[in-house]
TIZA-191507 format. One line per 4 residues: their letters; for each residue x, y, z of N, C-alpha, C. Coordinates in pm, 1 decimal. Example, Ala and Ser with C-alpha at 12.3 -4.5 7.8 and 13.67 -1.06 7.14 Angstrom:
// TIZA-191507
AS = 1319.0,-569.0,780.0,1230.0,-450.0,780.0,1320.0,-330.0,780.0  1285.0,-225.0,708.0,1367.0,-106.0,714.0,1290.0,3.0,787.0 .
This chain:
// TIZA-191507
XXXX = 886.2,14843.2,18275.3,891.5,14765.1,18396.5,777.3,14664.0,18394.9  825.4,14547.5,18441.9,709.1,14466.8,18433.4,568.1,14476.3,18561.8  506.8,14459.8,18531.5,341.3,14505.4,18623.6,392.5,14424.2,18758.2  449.8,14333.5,18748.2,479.1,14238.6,18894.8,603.0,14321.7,18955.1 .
XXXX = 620.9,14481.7,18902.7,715.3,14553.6,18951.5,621.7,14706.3,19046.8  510.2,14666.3,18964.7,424.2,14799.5,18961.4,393.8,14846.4,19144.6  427.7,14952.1,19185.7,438.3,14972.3,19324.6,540.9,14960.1,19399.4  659.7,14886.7,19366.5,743.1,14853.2,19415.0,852.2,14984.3,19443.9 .
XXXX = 943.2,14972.2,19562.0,1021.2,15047.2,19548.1,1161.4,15008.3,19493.9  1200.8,15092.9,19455.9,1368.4,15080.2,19356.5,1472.7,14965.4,19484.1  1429.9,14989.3,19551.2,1546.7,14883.3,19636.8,1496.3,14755.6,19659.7  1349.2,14761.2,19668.8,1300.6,14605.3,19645.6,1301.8,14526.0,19515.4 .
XXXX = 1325.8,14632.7,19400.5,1259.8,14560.9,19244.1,1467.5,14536.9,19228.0  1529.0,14621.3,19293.1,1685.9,14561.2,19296.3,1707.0,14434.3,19358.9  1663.3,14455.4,19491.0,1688.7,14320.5,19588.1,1625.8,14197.0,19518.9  1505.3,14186.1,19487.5,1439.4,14067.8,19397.3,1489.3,14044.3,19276.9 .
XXXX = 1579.2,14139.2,19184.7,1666.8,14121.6,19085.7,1790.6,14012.7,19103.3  1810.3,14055.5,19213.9,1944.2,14055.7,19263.2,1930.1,13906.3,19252.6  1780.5,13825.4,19365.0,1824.4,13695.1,19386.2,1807.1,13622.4,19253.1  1779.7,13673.8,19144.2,1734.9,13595.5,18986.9,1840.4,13617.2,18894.7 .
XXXX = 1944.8,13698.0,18898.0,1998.3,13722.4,18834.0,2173.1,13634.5,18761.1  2165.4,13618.7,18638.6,2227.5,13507.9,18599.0,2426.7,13550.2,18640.9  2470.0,13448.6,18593.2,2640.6,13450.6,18626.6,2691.9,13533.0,18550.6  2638.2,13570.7,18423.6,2749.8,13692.2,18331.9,2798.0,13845.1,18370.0 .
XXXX = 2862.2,13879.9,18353.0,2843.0,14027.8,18325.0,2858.9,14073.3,18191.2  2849.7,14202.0,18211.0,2878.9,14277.5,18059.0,2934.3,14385.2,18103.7  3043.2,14434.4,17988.1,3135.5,14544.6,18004.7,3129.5,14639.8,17846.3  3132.8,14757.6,17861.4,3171.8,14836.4,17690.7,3267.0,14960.5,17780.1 .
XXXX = 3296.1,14979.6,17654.7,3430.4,15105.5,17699.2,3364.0,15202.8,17636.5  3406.7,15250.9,17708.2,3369.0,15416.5,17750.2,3490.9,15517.7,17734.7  3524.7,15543.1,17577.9,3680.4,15583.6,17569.9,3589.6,15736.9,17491.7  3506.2,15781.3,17431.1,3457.7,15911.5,17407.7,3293.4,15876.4,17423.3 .
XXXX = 3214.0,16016.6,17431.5,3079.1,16003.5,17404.4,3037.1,15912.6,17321.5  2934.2,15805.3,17403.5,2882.7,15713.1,17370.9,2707.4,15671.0,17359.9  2657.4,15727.3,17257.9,2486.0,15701.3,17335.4,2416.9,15574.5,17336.3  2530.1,15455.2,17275.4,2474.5,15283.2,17262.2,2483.1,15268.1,17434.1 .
XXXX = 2562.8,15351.9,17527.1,2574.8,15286.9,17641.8,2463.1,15265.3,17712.0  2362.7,15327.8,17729.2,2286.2,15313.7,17775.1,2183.8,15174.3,17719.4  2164.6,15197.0,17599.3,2071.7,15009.8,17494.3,2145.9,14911.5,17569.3  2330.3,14899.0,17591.0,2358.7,14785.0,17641.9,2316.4,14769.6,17797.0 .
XXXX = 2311.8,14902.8,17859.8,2267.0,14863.2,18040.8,2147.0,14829.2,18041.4  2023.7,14904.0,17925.7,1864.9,14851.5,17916.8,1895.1,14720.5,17902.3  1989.7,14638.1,17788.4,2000.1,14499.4,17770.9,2016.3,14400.5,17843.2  2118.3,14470.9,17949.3,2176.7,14353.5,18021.5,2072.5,14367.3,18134.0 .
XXXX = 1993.3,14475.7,18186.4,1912.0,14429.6,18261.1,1768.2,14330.7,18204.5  1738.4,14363.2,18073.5,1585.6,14269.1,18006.1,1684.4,14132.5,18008.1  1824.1,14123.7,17975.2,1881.0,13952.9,17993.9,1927.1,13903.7,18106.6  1897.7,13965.9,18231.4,1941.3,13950.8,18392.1,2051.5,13972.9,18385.3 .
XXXX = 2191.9,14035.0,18319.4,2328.0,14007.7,18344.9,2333.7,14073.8,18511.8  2442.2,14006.2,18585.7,2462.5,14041.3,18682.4,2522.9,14143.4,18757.1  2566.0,14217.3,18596.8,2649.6,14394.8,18617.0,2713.8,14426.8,18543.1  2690.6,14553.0,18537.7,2729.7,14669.3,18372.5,2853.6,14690.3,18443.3 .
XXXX = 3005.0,14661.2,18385.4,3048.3,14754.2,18363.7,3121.1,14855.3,18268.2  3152.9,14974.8,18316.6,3180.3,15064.2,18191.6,3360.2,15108.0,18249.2  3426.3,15081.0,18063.1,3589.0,15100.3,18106.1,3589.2,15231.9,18041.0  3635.6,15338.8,18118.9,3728.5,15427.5,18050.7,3647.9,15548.4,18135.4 .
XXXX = 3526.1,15648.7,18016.9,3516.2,15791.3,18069.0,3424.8,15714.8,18177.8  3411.3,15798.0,18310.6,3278.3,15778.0,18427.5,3154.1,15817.7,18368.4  3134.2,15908.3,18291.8,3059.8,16006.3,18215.7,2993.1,15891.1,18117.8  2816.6,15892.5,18097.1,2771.2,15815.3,18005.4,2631.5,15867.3,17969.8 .
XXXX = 2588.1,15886.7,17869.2,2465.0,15925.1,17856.7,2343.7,15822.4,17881.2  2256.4,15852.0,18029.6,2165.2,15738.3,18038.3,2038.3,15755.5,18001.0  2006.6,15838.6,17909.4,1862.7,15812.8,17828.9,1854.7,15714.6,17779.5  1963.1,15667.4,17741.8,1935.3,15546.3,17612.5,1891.7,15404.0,17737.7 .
XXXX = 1913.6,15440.8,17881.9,1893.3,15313.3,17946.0,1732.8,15308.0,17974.2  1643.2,15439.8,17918.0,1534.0,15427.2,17973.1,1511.1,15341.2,18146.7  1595.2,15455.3,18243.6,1611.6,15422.1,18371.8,1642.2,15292.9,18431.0  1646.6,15196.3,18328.1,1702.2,15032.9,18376.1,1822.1,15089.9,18432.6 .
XXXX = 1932.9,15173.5,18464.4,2026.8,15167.8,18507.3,2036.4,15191.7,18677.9  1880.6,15190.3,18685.0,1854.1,15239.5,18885.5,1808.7,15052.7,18911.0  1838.3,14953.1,18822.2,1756.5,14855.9,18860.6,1901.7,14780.4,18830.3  2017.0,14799.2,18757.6,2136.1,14694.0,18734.8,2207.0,14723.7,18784.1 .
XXXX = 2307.8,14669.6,18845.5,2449.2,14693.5,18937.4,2593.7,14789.8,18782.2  2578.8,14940.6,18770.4,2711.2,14940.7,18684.2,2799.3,14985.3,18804.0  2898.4,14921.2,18723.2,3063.6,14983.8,18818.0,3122.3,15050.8,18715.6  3217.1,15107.4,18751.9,3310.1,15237.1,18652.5,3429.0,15138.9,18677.8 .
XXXX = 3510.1,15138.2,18530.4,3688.4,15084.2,18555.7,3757.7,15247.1,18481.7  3828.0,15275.4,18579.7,3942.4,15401.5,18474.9,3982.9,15318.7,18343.4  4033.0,15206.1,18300.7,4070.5,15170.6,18219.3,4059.9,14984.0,18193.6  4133.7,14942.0,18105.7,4105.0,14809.6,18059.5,4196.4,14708.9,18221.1 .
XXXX = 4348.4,14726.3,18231.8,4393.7,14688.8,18333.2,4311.0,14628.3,18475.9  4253.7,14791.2,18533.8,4178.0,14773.3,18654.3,4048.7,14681.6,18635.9  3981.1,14704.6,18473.2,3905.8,14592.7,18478.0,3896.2,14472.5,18480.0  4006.5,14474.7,18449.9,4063.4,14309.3,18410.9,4110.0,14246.5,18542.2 .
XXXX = 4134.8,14330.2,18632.9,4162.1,14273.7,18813.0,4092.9,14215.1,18831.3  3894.6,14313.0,18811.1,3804.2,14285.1,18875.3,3762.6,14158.2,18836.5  3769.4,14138.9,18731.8,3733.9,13992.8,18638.2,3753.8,13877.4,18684.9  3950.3,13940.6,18729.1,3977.4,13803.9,18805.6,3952.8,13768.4,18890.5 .
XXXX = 3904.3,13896.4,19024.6,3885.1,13940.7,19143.9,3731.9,13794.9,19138.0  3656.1,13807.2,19055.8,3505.7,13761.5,19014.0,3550.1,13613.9,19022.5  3625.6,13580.0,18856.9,3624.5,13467.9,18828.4,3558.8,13458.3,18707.3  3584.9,13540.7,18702.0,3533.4,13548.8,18524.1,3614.2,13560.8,18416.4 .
XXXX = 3570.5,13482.2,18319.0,3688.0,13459.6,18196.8,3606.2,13583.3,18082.3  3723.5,13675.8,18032.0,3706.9,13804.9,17949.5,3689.6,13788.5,17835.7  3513.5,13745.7,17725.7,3520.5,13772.0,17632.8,3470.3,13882.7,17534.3  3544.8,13886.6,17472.8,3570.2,14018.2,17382.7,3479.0,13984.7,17297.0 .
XXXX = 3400.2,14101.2,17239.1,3312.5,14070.9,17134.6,3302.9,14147.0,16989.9  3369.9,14126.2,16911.8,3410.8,14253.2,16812.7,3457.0,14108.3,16672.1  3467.0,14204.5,16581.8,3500.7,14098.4,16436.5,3648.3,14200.7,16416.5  3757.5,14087.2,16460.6,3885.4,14093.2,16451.1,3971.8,13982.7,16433.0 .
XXXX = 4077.4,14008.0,16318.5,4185.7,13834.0,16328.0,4176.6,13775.8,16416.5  4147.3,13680.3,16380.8,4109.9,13571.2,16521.5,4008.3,13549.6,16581.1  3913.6,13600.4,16595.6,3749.9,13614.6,16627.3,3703.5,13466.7,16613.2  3654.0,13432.6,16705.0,3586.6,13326.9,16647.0,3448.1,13339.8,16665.6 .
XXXX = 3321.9,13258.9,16567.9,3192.5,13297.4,16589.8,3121.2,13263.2,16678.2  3022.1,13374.7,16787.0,2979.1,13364.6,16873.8,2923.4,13226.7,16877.2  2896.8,13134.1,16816.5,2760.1,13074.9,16810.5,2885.4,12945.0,16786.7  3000.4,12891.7,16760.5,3083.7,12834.7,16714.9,3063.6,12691.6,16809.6 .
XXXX = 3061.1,12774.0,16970.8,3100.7,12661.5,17103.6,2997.3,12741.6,17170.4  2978.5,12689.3,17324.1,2848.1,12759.9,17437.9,2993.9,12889.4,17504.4  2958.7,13016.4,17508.2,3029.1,13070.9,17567.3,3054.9,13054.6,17712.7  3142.3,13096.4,17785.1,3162.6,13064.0,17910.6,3038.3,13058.0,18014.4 .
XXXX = 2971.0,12968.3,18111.8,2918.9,13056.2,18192.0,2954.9,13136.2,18291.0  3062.8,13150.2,18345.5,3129.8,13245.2,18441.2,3208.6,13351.0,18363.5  3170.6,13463.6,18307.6,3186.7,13542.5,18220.1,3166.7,13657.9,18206.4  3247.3,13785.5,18164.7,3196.7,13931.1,18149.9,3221.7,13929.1,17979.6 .
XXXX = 3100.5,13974.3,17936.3,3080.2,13963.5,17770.5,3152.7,14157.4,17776.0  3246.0,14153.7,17650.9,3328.3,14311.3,17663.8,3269.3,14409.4,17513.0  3235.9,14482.0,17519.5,3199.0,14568.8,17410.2,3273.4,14659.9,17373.4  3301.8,14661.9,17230.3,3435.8,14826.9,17235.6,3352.3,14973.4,17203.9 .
XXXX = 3414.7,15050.1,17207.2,3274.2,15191.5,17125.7,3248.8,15156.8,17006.6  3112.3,15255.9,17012.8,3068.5,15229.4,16877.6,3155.9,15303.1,16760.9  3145.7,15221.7,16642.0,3238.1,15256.7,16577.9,3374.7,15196.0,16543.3  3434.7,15182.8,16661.4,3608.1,15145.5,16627.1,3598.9,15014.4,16705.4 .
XXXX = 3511.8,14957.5,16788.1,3520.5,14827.0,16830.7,3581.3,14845.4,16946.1  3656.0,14753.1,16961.4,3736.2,14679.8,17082.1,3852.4,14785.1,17088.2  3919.9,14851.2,17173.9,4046.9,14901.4,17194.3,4170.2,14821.7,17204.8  4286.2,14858.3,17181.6,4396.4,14752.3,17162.0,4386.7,14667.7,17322.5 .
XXXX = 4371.5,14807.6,17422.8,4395.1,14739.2,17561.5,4297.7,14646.8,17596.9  4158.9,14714.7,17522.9,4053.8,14605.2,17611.6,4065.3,14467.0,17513.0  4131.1,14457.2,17345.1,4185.8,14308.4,17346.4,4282.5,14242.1,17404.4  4357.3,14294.0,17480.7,4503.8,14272.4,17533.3,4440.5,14214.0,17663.5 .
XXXX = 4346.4,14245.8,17716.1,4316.2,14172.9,17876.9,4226.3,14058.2,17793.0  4125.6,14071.5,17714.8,4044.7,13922.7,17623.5,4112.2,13801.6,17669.5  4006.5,13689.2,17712.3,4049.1,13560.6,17751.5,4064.7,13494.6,17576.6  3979.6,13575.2,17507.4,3872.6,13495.0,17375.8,3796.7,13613.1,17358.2 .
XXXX = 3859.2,13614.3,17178.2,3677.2,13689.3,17153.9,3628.0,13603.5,16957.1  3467.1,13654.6,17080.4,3385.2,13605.6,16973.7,3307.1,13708.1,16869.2  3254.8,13679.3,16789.7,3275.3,13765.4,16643.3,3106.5,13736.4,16642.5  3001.6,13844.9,16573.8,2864.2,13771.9,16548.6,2884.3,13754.8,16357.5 .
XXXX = 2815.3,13655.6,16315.5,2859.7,13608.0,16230.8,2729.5,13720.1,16120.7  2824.9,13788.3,16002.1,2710.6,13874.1,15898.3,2704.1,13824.1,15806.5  2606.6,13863.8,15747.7,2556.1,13801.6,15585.1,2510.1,13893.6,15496.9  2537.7,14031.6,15488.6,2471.4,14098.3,15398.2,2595.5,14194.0,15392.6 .
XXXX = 2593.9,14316.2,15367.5,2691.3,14397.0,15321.7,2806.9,14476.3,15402.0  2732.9,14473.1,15546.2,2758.8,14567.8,15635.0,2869.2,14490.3,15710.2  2981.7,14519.0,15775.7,3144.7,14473.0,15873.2,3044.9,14441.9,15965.3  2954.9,14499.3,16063.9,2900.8,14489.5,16182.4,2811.0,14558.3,16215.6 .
XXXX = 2758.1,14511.6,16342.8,2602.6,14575.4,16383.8,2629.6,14654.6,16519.2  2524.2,14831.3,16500.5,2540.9,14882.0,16597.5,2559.7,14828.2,16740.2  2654.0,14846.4,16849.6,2725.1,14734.5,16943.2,2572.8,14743.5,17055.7  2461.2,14828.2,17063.8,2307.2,14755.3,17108.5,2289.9,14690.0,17081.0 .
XXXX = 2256.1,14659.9,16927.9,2249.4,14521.3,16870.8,2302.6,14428.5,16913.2  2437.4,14426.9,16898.4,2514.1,14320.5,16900.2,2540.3,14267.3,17087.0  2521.4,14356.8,17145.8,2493.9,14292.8,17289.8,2357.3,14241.7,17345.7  2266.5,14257.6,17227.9,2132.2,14188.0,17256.7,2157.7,14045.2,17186.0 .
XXXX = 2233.0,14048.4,17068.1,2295.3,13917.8,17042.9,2339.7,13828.4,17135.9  2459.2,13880.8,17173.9,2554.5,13825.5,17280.0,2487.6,13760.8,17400.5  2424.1,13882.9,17453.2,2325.1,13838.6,17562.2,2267.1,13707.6,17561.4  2150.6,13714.1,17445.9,2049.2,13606.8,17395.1,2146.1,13506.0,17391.4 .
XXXX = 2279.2,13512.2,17308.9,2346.4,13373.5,17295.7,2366.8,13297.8,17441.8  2414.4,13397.3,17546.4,2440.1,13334.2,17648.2,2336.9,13281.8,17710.3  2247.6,13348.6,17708.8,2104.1,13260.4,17774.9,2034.4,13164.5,17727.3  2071.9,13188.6,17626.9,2045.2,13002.0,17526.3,2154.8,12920.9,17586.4 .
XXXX = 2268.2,12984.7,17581.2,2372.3,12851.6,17657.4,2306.7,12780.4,17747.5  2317.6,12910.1,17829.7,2264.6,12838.8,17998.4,2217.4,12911.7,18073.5  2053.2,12955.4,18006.6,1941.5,13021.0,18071.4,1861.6,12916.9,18172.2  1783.4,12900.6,18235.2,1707.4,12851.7,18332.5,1638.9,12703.5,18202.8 .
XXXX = 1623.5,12566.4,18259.9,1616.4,12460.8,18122.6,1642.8,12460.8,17993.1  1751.0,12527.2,17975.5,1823.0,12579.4,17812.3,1924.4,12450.3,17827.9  1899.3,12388.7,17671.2,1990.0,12331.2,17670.1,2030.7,12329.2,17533.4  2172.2,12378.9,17491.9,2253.7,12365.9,17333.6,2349.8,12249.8,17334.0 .
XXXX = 2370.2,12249.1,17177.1,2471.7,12102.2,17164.8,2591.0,12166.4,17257.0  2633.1,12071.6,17287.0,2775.5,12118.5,17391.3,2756.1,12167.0,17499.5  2631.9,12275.7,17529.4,2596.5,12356.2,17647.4,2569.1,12286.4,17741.1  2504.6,12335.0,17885.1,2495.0,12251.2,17923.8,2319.9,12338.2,17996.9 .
XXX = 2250.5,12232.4,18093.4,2097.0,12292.8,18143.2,2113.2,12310.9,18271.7  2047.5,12401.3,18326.7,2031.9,12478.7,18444.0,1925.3,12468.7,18514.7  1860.2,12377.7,18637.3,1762.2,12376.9,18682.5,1707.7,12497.7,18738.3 .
């Protein structure tokens, strides 16, 4: 926690979150025991996303959030469908983030800014359903031996990419800047 948190209570260091916090969300599925879930809720709160959510089991192991998860908004979806309401419910366009036919590379164009970035489990990626609701998905681009990077990793990627898009005076070719 940062020292300008130090004393604070959990509903104030939320409420002051709340008014800083950027347009994305982030989503991973939650289809068996998962212990990356928690690295992506620590993530999306160190990149301000504006809310975790998790598709599939309710059930998640939160050690791995080292308690960032009392400081980020998660919601539970039973499945890919109901999440995909909420998306629209938002206004957010669904990208998928996994290396699959068609993938294109994160880094290719500025990703959306009105957006829920989607994670599949670790391991098998993206589920058929949670590509089937995908507006777009983007792929992180590898260079050494390995298909892909544990999906912590790769949502600290994702993250970072989006806040280079259009973090607070960020500006990329194509992107656009944010006073």
């Amino acid at each position: 926690m940062l020292d300008r948190y130090r004393y604070w209570s959990i509903e104030a260091i939320v409420a002051d979150l709340d008014t800083r916090r950027f347009t994305y969300h982030v989503a991973i599925e939650n289809l068996r025991h998962d212990m990356n879930i928690g690295t992506v809720v620590r993530n999306a709160n160190a990149f301000g996303a504006s809310a975790v959510h998790v598709v599939g089991r309710r059930q998640w192991n939160r050690r791995g959030a080292m308690v960032t998860d009392r400081y980020v908004h998660v919601h539970h979806h039973p499945d890919a469908v109901s999440f995909r309401a909420v998306a629209d419910r938002l206004g957010l366009e669904v990208v998928g983030i996994d290396v699959v036919d068609g993938s294109e590379p994160i880094d290719a164009r500025p990703l959306p800014r009105d957006c829920v970035l989607v994670f599949g489990q670790e391991g098998s990626g993206l589920s058929s359903a949670a590509l089937a609701v995908c507006d777009q998905v983007r792929d992180i681009p590898m260079f050494g031996s390995t298909r892909s990077v544990n999906v912590g990793v790769a949502s600290g990627i994702a993250m970072t990419a989006w806040v280079r898009d259009h973090g607070p005076g960020r500006t990329r070719a194509g992107g656009s800047s944010t006073p």
